[in-house]
Rosetta silent file (secondary structure, phi, psi, omega in degrees, C-alpha in Angstrom):
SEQUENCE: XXXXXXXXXXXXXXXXXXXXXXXXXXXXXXXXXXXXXXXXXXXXXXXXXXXXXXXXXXXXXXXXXXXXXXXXXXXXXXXXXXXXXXXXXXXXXXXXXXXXXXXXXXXXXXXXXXXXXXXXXXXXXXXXXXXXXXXXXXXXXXXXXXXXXXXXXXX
SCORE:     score description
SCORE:     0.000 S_00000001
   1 L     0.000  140.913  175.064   14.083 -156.253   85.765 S_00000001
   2 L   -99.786  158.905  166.786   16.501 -154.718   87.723 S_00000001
   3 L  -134.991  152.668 -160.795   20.622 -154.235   87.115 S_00000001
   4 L   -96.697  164.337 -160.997   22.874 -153.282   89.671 S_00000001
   5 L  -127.855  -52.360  174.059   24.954 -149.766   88.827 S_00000001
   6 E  -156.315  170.913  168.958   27.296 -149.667   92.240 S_00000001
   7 E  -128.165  165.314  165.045   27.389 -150.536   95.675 S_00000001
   8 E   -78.251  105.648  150.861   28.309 -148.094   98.406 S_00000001
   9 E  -112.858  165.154  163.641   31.340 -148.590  100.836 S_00000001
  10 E  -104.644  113.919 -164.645   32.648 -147.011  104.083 S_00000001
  11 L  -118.983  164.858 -167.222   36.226 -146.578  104.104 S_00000001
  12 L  -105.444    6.738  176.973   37.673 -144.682  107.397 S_00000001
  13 L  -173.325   97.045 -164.943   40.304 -142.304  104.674 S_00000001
  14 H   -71.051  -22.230 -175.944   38.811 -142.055  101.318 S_00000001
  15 H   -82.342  -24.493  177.086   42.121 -140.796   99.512 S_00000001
  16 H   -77.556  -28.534  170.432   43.909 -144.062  100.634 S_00000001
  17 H   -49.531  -82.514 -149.874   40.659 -145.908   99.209 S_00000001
  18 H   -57.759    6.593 -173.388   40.883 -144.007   96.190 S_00000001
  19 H  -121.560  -44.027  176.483   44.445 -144.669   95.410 S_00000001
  20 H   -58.396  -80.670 -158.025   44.030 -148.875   96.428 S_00000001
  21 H   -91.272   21.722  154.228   41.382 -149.367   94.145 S_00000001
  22 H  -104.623   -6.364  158.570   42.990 -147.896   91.404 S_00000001
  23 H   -90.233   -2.433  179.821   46.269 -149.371   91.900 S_00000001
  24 H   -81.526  -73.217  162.777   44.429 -152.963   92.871 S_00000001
  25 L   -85.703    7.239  167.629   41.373 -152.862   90.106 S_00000001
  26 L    80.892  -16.090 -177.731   42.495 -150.357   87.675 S_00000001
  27 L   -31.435  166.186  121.544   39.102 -148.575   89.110 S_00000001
  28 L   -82.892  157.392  142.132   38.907 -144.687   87.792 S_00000001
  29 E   -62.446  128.343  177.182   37.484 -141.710   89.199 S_00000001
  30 E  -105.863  -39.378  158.499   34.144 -141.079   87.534 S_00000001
  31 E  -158.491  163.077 -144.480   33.075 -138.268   89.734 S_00000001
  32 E    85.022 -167.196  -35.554   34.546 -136.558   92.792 S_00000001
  33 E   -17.366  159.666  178.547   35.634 -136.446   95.727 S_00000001
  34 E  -139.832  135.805  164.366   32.612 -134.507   96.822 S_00000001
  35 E  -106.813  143.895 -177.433   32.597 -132.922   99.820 S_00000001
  36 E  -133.149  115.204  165.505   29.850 -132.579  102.535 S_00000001
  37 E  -146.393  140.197 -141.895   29.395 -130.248  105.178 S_00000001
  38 L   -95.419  -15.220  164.679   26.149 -129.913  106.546 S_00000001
  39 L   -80.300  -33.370 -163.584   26.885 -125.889  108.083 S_00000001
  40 L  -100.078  -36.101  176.283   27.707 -124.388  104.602 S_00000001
  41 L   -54.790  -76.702 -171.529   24.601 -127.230  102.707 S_00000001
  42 L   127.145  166.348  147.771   21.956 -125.916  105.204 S_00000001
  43 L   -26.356  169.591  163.358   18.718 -127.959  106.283 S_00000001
  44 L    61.455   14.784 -171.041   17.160 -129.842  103.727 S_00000001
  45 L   -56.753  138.854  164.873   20.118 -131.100  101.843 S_00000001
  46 H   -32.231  -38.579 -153.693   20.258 -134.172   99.444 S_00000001
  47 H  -105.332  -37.294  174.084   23.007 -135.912  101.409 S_00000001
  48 H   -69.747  -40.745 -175.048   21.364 -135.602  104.901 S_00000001
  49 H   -40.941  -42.842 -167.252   18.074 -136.409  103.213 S_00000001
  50 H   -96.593  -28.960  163.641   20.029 -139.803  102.228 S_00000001
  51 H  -119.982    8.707  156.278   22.558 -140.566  105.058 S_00000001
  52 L   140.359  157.622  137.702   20.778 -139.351  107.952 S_00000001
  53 L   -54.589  -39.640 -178.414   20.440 -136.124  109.679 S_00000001
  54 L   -72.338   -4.619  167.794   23.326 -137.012  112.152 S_00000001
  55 L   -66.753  125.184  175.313   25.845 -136.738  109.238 S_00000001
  56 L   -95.481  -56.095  173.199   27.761 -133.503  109.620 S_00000001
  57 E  -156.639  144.335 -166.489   30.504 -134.013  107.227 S_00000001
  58 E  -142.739  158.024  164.168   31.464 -136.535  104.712 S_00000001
  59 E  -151.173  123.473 -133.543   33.101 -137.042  101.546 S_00000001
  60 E  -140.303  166.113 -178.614   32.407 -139.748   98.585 S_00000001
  61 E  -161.746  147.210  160.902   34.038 -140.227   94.968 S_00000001
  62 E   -91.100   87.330 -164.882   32.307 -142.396   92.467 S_00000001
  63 E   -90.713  144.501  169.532   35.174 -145.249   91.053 S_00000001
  64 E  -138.139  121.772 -171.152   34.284 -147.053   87.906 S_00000001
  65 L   -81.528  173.226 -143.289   35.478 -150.189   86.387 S_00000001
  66 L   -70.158   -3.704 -166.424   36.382 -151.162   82.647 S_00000001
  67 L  -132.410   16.982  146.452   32.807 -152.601   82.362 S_00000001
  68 L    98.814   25.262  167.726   30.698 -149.780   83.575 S_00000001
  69 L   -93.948  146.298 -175.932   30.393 -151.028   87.350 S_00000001
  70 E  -113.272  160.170  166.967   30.811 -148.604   90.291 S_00000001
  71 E  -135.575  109.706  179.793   31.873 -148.479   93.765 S_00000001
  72 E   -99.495  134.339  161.151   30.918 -144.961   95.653 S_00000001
  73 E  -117.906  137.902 -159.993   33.003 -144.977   98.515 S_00000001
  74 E  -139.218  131.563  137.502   32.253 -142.519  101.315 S_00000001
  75 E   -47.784   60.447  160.239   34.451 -141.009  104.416 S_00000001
  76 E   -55.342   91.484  161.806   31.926 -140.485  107.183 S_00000001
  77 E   -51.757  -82.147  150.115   33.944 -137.836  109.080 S_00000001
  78 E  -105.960 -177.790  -82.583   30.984 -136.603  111.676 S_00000001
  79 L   -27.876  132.865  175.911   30.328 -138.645  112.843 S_00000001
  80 L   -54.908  145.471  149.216   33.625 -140.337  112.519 S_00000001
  81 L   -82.537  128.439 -169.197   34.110 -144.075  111.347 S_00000001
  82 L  -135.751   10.788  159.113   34.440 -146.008  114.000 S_00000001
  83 L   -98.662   68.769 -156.638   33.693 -149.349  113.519 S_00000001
  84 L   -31.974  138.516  173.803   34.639 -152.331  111.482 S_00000001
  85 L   -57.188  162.655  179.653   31.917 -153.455  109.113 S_00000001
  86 L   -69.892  139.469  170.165   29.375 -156.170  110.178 S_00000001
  87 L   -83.010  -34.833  156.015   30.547 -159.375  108.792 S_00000001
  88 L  -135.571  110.261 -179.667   27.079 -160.743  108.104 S_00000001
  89 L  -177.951  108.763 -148.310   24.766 -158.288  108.075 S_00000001
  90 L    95.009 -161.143  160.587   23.194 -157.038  105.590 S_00000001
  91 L  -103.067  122.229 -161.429   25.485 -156.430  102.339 S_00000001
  92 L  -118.395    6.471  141.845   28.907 -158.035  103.618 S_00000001
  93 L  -155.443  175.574 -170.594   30.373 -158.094  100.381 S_00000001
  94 E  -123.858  166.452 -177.154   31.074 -157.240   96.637 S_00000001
  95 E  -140.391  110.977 -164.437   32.007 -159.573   93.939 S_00000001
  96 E   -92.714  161.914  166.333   34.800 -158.661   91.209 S_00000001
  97 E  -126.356   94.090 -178.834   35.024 -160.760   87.946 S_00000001
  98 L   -73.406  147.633 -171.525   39.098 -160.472   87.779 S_00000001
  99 L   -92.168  -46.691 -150.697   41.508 -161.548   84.243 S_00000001
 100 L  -142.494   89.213  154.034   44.348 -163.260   87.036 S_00000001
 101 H   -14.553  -78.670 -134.394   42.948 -164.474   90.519 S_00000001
 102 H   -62.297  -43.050  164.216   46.227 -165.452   91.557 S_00000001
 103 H   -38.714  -86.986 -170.291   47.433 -161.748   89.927 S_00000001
 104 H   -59.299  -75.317  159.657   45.073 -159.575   91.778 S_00000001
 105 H    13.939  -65.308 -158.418   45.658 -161.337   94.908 S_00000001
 106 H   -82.151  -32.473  179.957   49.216 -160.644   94.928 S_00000001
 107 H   -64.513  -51.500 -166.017   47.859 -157.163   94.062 S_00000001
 108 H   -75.068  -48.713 -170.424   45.576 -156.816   97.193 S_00000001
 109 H   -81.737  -25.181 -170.770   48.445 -158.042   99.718 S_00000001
 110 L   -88.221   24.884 -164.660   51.392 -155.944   98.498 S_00000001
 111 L  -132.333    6.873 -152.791   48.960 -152.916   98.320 S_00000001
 112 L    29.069   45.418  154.349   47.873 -153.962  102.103 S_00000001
 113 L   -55.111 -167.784  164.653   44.744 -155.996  101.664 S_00000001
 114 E  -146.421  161.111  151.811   44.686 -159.935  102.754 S_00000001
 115 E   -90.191  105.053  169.448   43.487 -163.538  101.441 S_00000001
 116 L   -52.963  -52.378 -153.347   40.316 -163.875  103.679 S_00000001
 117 L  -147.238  145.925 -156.619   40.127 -167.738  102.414 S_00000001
 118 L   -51.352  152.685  169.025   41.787 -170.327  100.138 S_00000001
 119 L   -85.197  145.721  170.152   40.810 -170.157   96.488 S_00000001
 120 E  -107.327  109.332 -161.109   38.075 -172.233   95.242 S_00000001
 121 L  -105.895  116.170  171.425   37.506 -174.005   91.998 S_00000001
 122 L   -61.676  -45.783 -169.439   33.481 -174.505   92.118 S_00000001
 123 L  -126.814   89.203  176.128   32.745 -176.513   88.960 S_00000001
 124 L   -52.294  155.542  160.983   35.754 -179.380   88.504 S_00000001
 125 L    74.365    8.775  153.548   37.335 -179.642   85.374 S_00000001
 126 L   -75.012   71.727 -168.679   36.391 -175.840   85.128 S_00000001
 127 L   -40.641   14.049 -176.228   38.364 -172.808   85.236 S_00000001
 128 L   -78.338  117.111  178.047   35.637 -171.186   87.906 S_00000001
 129 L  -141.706  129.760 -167.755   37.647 -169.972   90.811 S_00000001
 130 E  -133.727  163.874 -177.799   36.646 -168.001   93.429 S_00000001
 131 E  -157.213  132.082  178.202   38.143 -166.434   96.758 S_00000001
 132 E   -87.362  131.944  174.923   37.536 -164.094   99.385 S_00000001
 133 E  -129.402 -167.880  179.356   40.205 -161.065  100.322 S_00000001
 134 E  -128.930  148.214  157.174   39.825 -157.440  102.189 S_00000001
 135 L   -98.621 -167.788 -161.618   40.722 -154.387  101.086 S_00000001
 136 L   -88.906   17.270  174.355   42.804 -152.933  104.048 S_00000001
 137 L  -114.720   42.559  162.870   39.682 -151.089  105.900 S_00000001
 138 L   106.429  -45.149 -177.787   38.143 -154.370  106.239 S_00000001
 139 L   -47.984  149.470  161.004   35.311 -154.614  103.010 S_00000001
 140 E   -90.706  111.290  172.976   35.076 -158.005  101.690 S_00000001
 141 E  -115.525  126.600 -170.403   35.935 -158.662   98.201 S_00000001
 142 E  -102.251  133.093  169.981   35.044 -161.847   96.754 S_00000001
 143 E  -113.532  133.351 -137.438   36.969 -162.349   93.202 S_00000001
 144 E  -151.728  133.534 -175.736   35.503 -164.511   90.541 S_00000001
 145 L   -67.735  -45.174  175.946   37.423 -166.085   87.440 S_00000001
 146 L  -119.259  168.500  151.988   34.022 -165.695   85.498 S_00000001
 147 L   -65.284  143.612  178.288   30.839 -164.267   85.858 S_00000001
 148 H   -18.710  -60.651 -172.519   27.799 -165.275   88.167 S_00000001
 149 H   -46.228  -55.557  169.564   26.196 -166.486   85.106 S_00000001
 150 H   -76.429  -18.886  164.529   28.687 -169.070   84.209 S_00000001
 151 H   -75.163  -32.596  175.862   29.745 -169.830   87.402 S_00000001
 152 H  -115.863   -2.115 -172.599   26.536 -170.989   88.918 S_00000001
 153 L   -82.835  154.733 -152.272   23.855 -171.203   85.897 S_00000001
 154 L    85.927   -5.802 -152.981   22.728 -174.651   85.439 S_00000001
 155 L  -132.528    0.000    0.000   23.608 -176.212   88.707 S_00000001
């Protein structure tokens, strides 16, 4: 069996990440920023080995929430980011288990995220409520009243 430890985003200005999803989720720093530059690493480096040879320079921080989940977020400098993420393709989003939807919400837009999509109560007669937002470079964050387990086991 496997368990998941973090996912990986691309944010285009990692200190403006790093400050949203610790005034949004309460996230920490766990380790980092790290900086990457591929003239002073040399050939054979971990971080080219792992994002590519065409990486020049980059810079990632590890954030970790109150229940031991991660988010590495990474600054691809050179090459610059210059895209929006794919919306389905791939992994198009992450999924939070939140104390206050309607709270964090309110959280996301005055911090200058959006509400992708209306909230959704899943199971009537249930407190399961779920919703999609952004943080403001775009990621998709889906927010969940409970966990996966309770929201969909059995059904």
């Amino acid at each position: 069996m496997a368990a998941i430890t973090h996912v990986g985003l691309a944010v285009p200005d990692l200190d403006k990440a790093i400050t949203w999803y610790r005034k949004v989720f309460d996230f920490h720093i766990l380790a980092g920023p790290f900086d990457f530059d591929a003239d002073t690493e040399g050939p054979g480096s971990m971080t080219n080995d792992l994002q590519g040879a065409e990486i020049r320079k980059m810079r990632n921080v590890h954030l970790m929430s109150s229940d031991g989940f991660g988010i590495e977020l990474f600054e691809f400098q050179d090459p610059s980011f210059s895209e929006e993420p794919p919306r389905h393709a791939g992994f198009f989003h992450i999924a939070l288990v939140v104390d206050d939807i309607v709270e964090t919400i309110e959280r996301i837009v005055q911090h200058g995220g959006r509400q992708r999509s209306k909230m959704w109560n899943i199971n009537k007669g249930k407190p399961h409520y779920l919703v999609y937002t952004e943080d403001p470079f775009g990621n998709i964050i889906e927010l969940y009243s409970r966990n996966t387990s309770e929201m969909y086991g059995n059904r």
